[in-house]
PDB file as gemmi writes it, atoms N, CA and C in Angstrom:
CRYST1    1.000    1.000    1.000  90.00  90.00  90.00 P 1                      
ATOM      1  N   UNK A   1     -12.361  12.740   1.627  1.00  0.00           N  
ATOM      2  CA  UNK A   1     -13.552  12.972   2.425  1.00  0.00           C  
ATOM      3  C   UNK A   1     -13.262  12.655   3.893  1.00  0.00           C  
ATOM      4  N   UNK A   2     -14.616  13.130   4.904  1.00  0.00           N  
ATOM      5  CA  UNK A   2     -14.027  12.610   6.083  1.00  0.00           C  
ATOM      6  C   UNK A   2     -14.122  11.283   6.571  1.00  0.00           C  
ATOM      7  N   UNK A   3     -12.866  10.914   7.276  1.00  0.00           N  
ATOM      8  CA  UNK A   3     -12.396   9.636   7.362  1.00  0.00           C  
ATOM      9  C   UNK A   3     -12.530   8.609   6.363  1.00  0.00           C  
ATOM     10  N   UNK A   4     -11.635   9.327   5.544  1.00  0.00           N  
ATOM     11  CA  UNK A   4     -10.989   8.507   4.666  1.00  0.00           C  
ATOM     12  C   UNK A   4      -9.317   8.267   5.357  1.00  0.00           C  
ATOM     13  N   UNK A   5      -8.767   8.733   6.335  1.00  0.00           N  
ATOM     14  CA  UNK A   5      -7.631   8.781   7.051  1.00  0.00           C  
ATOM     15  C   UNK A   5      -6.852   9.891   6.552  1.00  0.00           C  
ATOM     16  N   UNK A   6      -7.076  10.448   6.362  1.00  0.00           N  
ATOM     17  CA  UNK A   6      -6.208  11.839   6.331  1.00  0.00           C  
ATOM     18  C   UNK A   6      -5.619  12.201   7.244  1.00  0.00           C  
ATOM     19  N   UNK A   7      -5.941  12.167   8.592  1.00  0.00           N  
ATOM     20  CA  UNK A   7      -5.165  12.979   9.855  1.00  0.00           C  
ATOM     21  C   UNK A   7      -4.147  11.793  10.019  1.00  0.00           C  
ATOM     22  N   UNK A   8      -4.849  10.347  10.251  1.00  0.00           N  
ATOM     23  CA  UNK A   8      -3.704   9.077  10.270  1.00  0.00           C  
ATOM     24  C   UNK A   8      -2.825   8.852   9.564  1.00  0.00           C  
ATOM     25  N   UNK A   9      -2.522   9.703   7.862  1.00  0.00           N  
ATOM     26  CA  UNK A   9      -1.749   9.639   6.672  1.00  0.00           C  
ATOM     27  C   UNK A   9      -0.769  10.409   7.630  1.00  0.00           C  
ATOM     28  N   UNK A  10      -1.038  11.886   7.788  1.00  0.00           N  
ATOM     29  CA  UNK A  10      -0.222  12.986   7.796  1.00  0.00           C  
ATOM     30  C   UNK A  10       0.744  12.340   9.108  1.00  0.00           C  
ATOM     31  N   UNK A  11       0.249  11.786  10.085  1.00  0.00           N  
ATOM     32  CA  UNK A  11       0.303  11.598  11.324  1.00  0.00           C  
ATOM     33  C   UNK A  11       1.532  10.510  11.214  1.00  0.00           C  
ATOM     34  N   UNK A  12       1.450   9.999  10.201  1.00  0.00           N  
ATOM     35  CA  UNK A  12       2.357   8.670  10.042  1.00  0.00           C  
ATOM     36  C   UNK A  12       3.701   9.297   9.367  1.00  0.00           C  
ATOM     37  N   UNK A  13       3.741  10.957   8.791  1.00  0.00           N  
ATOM     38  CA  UNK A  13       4.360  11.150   8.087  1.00  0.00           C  
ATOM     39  C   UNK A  13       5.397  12.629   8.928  1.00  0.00           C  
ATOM     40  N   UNK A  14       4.856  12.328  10.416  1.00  0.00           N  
ATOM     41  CA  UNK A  14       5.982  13.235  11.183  1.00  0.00           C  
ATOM     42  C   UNK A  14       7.359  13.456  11.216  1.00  0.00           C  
ATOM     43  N   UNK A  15       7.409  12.451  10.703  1.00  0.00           N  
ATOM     44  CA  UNK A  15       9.254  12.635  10.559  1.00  0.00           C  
ATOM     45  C   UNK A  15       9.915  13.190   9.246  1.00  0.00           C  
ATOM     46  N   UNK A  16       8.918  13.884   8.053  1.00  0.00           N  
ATOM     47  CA  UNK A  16       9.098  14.483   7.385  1.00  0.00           C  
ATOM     48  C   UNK A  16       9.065  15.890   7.236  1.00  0.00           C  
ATOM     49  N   UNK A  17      10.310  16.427   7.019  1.00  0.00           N  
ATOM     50  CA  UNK A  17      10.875  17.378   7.091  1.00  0.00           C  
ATOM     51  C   UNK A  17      10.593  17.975   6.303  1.00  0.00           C  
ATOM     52  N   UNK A  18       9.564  19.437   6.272  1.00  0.00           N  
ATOM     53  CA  UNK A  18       9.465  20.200   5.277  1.00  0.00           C  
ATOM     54  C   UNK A  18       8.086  20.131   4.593  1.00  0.00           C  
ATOM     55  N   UNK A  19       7.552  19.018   4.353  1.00  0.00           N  
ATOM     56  CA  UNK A  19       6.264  19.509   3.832  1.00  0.00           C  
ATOM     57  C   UNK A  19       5.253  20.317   4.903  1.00  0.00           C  
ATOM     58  N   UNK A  20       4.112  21.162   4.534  1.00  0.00           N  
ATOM     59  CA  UNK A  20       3.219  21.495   5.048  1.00  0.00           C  
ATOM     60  C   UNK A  20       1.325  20.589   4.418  1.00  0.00           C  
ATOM     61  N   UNK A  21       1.316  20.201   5.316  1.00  0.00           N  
ATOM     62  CA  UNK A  21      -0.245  19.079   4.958  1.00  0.00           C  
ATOM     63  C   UNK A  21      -1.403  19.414   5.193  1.00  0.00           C  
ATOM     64  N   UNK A  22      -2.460  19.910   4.674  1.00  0.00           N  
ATOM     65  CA  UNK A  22      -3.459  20.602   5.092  1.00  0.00           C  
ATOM     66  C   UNK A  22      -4.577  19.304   5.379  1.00  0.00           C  
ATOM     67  N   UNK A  23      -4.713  19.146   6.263  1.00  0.00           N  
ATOM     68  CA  UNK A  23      -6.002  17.970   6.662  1.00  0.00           C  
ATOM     69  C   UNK A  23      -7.230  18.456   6.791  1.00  0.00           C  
ATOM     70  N   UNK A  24      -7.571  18.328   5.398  1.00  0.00           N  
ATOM     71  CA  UNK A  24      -8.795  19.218   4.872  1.00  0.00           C  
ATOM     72  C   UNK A  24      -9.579  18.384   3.896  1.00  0.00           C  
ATOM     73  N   UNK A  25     -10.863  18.436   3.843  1.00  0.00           N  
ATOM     74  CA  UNK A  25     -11.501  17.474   2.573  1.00  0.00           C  
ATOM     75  C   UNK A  25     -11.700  18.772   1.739  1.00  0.00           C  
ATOM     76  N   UNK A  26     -10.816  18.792   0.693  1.00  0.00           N  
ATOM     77  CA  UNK A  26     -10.687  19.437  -0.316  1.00  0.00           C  
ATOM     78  C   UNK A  26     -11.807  19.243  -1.368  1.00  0.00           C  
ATOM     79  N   UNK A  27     -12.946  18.646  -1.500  1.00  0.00           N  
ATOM     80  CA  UNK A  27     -13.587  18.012  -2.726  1.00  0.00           C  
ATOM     81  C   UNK A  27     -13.412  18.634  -4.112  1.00  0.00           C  
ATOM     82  N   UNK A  28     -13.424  19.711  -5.066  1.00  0.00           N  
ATOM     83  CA  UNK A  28     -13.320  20.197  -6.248  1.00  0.00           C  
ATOM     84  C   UNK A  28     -12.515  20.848  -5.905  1.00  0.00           C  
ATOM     85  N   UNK A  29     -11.928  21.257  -7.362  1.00  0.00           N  
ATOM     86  CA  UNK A  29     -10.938  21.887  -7.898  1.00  0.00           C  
ATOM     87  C   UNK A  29     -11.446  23.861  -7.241  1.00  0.00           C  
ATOM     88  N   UNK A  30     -12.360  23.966  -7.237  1.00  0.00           N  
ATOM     89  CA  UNK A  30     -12.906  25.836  -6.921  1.00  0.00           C  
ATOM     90  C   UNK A  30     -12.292  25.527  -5.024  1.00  0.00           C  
ATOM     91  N   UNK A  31     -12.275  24.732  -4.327  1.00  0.00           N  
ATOM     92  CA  UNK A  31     -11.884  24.632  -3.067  1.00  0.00           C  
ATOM     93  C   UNK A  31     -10.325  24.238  -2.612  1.00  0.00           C  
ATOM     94  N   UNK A  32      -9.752  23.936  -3.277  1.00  0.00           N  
ATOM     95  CA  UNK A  32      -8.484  24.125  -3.958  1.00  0.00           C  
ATOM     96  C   UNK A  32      -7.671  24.977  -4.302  1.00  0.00           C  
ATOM     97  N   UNK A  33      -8.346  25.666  -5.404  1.00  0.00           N  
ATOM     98  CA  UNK A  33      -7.576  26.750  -6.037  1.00  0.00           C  
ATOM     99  C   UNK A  33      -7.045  27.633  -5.166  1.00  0.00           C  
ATOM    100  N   UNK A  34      -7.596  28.480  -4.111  1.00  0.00           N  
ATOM    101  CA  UNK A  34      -7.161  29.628  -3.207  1.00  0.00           C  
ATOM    102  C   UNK A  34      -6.073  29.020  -2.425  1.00  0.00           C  
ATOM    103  N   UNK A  35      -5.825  27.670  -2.633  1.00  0.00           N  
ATOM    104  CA  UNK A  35      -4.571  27.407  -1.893  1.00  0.00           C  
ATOM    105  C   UNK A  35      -3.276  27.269  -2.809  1.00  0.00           C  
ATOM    106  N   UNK A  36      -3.901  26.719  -4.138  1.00  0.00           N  
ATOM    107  CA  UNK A  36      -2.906  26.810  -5.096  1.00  0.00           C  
ATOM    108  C   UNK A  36      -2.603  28.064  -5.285  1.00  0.00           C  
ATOM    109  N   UNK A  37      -3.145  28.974  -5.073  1.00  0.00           N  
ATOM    110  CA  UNK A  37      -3.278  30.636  -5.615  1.00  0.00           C  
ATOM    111  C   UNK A  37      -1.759  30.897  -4.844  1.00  0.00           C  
ATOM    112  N   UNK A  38      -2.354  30.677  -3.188  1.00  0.00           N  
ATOM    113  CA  UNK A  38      -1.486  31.473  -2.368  1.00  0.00           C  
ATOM    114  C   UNK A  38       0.321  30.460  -2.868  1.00  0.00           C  
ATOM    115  N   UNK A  39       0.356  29.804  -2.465  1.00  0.00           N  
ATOM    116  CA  UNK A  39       1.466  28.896  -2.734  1.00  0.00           C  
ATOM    117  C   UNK A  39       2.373  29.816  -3.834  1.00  0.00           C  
ATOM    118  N   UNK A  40       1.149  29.918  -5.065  1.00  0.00           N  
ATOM    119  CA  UNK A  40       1.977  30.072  -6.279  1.00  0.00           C  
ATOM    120  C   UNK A  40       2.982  31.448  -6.216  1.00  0.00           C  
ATOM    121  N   UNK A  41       1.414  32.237  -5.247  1.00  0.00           N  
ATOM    122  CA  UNK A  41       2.192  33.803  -5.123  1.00  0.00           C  
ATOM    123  C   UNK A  41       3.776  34.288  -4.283  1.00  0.00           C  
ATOM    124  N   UNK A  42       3.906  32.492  -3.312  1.00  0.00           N  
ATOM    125  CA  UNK A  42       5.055  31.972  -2.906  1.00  0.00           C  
ATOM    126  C   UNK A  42       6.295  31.789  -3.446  1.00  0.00           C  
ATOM    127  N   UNK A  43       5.401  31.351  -4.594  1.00  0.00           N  
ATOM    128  CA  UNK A  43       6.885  30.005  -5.157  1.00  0.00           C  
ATOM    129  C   UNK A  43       6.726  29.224  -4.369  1.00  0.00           C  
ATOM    130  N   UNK A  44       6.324  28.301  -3.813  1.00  0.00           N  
ATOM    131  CA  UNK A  44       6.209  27.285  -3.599  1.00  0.00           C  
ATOM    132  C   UNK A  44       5.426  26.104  -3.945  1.00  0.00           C  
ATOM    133  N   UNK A  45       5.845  25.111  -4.609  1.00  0.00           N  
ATOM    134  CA  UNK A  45       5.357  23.894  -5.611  1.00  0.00           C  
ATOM    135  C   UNK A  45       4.065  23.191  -4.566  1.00  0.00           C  
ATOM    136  N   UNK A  46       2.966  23.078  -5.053  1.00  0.00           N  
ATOM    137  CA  UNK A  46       2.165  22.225  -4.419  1.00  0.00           C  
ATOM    138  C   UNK A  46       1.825  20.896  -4.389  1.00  0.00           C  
ATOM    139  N   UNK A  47       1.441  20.152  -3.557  1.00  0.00           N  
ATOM    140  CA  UNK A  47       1.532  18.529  -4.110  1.00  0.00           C  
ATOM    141  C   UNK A  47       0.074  18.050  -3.526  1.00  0.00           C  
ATOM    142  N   UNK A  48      -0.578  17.213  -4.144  1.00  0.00           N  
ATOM    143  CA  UNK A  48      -1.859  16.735  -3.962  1.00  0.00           C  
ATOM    144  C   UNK A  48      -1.407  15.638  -2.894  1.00  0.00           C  
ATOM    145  N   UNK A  49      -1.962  15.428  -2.230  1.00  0.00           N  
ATOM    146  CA  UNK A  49      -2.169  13.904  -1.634  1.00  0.00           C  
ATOM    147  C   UNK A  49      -3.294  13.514  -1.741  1.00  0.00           C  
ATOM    148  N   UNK A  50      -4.051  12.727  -2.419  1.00  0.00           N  
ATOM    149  CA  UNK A  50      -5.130  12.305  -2.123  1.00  0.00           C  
ATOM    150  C   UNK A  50      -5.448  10.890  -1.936  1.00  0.00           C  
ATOM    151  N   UNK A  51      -5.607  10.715  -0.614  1.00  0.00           N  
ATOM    152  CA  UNK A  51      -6.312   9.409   0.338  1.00  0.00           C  
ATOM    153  C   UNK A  51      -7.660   8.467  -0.516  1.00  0.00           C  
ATOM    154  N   UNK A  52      -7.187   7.819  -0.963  1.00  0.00           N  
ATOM    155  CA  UNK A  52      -8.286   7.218  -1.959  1.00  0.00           C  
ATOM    156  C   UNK A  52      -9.069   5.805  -0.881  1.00  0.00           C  
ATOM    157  N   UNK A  53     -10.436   6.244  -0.773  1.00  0.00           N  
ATOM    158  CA  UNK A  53     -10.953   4.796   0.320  1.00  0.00           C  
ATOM    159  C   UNK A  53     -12.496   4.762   0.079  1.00  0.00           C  
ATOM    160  N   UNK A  54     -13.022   3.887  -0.455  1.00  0.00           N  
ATOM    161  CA  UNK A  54     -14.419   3.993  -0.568  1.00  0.00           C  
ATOM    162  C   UNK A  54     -15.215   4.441  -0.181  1.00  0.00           C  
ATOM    163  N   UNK A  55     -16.359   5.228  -0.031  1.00  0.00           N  
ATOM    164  CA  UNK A  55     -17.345   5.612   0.713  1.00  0.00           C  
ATOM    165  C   UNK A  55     -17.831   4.705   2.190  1.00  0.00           C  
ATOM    166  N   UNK A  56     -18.217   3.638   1.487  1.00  0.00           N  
ATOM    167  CA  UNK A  56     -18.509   2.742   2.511  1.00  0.00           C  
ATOM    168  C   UNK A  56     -17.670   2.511   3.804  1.00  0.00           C  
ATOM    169  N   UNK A  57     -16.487   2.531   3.809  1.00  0.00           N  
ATOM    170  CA  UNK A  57     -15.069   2.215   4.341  1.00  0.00           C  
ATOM    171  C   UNK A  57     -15.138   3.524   5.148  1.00  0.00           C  
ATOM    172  N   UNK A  58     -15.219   4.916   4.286  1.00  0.00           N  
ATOM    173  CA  UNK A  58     -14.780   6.461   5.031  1.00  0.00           C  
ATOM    174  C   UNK A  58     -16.061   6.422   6.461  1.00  0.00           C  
ATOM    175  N   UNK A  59     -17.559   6.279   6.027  1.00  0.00           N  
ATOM    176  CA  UNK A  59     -18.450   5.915   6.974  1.00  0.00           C  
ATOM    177  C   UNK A  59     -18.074   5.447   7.786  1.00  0.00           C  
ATOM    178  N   UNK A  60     -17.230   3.972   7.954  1.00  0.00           N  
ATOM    179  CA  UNK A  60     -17.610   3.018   8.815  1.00  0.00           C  
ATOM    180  C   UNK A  60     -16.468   3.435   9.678  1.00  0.00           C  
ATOM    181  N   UNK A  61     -15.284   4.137   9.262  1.00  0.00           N  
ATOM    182  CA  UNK A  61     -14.419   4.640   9.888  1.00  0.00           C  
ATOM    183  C   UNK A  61     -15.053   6.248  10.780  1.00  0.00           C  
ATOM    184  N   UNK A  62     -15.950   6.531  10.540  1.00  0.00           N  
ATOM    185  CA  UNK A  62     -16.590   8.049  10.767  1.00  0.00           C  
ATOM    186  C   UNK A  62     -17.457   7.043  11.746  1.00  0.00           C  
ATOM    187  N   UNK A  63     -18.586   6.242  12.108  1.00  0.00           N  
ATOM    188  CA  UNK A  63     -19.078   5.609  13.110  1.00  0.00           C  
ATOM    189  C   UNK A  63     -18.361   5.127  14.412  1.00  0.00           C  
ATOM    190  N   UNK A  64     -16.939   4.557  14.098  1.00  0.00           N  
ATOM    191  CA  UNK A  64     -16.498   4.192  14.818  1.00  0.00           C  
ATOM    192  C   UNK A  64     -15.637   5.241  15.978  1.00  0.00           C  
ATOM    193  N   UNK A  65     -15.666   6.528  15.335  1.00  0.00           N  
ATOM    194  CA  UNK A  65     -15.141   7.629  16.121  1.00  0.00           C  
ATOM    195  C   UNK A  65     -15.607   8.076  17.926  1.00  0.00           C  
ATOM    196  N   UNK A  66     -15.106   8.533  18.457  1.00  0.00           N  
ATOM    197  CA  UNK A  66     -15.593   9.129  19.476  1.00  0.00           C  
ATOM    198  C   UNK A  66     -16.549  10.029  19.187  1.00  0.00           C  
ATOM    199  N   UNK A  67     -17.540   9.641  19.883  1.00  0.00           N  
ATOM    200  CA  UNK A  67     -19.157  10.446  19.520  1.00  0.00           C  
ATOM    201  C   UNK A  67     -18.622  12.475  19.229  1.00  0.00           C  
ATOM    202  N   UNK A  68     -17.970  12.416  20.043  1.00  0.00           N  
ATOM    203  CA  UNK A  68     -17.755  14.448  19.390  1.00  0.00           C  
ATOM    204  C   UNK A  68     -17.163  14.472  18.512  1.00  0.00           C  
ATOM    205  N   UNK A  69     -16.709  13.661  17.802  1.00  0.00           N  
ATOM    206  CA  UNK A  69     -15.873  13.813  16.788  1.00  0.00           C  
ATOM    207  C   UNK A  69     -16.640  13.089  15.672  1.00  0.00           C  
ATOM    208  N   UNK A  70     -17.624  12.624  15.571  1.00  0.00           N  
ATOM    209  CA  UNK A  70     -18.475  12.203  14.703  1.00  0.00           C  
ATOM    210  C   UNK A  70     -18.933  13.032  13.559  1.00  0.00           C  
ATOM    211  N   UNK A  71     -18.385  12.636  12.089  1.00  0.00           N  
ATOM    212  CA  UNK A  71     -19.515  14.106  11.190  1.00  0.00           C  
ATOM    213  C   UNK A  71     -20.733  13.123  10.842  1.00  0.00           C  
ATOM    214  N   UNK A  72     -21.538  14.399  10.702  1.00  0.00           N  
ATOM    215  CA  UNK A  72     -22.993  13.906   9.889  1.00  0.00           C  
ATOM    216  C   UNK A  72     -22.395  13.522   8.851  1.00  0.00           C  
ATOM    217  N   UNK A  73     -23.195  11.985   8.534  1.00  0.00           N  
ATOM    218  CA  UNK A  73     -23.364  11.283   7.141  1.00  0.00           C  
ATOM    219  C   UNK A  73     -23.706  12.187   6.384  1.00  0.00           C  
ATOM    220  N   UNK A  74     -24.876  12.916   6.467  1.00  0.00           N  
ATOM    221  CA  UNK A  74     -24.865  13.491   4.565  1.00  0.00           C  
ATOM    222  C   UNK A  74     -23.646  14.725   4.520  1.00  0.00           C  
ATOM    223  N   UNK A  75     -22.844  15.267   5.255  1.00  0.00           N  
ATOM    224  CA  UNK A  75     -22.002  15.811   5.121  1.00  0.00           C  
ATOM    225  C   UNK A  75     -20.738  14.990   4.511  1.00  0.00           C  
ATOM    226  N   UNK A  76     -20.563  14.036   4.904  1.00  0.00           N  
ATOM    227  CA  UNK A  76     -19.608  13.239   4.386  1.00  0.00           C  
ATOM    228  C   UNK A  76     -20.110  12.674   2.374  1.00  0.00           C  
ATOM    229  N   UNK A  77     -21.261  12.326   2.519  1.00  0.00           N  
ATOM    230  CA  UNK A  77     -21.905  11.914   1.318  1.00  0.00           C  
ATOM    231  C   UNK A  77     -21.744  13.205   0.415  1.00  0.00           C  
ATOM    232  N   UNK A  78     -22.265  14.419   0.822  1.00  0.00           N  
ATOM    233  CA  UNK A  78     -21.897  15.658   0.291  1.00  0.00           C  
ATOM    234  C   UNK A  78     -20.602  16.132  -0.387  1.00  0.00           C  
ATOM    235  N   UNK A  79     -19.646  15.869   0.484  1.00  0.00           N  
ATOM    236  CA  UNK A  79     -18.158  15.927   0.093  1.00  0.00           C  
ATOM    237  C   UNK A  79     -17.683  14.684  -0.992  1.00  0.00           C  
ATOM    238  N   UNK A  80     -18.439  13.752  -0.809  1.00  0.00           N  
ATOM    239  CA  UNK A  80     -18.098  12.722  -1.877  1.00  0.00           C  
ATOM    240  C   UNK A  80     -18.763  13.081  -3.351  1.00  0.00           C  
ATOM    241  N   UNK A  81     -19.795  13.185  -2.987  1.00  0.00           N  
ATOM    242  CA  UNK A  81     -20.407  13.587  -4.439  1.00  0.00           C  
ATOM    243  C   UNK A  81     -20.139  14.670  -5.129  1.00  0.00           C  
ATOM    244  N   UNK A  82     -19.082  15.785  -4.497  1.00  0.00           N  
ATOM    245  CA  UNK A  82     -19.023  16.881  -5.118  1.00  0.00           C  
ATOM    246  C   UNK A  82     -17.136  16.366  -5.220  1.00  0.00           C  
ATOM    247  N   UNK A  83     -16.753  15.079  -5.059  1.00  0.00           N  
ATOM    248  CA  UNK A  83     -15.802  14.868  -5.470  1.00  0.00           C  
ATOM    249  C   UNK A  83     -15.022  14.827  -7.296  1.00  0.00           C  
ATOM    250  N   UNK A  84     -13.893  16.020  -7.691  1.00  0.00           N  
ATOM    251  CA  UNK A  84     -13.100  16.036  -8.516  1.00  0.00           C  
ATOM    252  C   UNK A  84     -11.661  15.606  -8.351  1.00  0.00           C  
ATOM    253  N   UNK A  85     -10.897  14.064  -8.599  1.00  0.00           N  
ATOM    254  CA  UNK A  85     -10.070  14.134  -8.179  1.00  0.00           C  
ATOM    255  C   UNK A  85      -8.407  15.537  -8.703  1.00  0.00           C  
ATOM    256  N   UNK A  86      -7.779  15.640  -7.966  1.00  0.00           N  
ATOM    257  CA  UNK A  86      -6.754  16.920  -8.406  1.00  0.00           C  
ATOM    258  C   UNK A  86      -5.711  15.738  -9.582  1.00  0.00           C  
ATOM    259  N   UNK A  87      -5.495  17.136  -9.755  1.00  0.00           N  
ATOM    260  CA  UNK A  87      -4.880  17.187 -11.304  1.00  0.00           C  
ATOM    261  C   UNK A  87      -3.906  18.494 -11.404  1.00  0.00           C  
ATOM    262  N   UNK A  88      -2.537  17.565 -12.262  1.00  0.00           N  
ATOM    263  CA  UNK A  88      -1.516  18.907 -12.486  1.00  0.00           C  
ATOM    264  C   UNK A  88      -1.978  19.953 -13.282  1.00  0.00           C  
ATOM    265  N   UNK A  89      -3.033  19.835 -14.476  1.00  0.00           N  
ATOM    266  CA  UNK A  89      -3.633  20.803 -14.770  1.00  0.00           C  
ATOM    267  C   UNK A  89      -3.869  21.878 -14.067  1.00  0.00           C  
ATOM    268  N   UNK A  90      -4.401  21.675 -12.852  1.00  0.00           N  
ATOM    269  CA  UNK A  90      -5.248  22.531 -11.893  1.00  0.00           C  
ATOM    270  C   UNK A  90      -4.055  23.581 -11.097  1.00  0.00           C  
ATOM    271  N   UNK A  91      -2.625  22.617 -10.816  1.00  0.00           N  
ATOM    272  CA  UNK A  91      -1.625  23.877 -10.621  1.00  0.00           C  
ATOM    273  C   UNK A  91      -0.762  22.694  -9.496  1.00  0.00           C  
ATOM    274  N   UNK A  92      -1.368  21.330  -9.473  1.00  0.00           N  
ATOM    275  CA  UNK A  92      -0.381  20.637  -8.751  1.00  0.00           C  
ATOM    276  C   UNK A  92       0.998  20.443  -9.426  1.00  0.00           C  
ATOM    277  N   UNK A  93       1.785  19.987  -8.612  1.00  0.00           N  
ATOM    278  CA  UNK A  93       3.284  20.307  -9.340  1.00  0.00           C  
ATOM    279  C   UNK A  93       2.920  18.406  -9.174  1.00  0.00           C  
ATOM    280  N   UNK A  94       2.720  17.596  -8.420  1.00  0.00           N  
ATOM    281  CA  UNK A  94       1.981  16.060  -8.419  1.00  0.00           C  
ATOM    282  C   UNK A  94       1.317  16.057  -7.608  1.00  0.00           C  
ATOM    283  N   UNK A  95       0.536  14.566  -8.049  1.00  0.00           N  
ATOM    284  CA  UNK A  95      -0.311  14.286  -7.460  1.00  0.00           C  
ATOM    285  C   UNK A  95       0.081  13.031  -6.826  1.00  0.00           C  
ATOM    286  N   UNK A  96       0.006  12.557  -6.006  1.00  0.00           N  
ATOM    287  CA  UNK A  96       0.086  11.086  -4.929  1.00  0.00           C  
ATOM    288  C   UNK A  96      -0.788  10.398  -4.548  1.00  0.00           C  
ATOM    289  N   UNK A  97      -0.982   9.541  -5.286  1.00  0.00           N  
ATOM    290  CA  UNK A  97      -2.255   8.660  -4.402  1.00  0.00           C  
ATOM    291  C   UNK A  97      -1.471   7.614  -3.463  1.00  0.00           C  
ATOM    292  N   UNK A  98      -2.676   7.615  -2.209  1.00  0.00           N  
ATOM    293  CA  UNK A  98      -2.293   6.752  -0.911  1.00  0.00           C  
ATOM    294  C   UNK A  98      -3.639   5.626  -1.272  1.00  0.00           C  
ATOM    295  N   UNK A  99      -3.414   4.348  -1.401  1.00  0.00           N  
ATOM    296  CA  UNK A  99      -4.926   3.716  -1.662  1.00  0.00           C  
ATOM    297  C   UNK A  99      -4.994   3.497   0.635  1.00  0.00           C  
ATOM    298  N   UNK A 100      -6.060   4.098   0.573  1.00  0.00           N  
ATOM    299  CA  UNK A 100      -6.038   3.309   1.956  1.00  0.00           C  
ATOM    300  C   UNK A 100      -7.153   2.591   2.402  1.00  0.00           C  
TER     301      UNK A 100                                                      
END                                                                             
C-alpha cells in the first residue's frame, strides 16, 4: 500500500543489476495478473516483492510526506482492504517478503 516504503525498498536496491521494480500498490491478484501476463509472453520469470508494514505505520509514514505528495487516507485504507497477498500460484516464480 502507499507508504508502506516501496520507493525507499527499490531505492536502496540501485546497485542491482537487472531486475525491473514496479513501484506500484498492486493490491489483488486481478491487478497483477496483466503484468504477469505480459512477462510470461516474455519469458521472463516474475518475482513478488511485497513490503509488509502495518496500516497504522503506512499512514503515519503518508502524513509525514511533503503536502503534494500526500495520498488520501481512504485511498490508502482502500488499497489495504482490497489487500491479497501474491502467491506462486498466481504466476510468481517467488515471492519476498521485506518486513519493514
Amino acid at each position: 500500500m502507499q507508504g508502506a516504503g516501496k520507493s525507499t525498498w527499490i531505492a536502496a536496491q540501485a546497485d542491482d543489476v537487472g531486475p525491473v521494480y514496479l513501484d506500484a500498490a498492486l493490491p489483488g491478484v486481478r491487478h497483477r495478473a496483466p503484468i504477469i501476463a505480459v512477462a510470461r509472453r516474455h519469458g521472463v520469470p516474475v518475482e513478488a516483492v511485497l513490503i509488509r508494514v502495518p496500516l497504522d505505520v503506512a499512514l503515519e509514514r503518508n502524513r509525514q510526506r511533503r503536502a503534494d505528495a500526500i495520498v488520501p487516507e481512504a485511498s490508502i485504507r482502500t488499497v489495504a482492504s482490497l489487500f491479497e497477498p501474491p502467491t506462486v500460484e498466481e504466476g510468481f516464480s517467488r515471492v519476498r517478503i521485506v518486513e519493514a
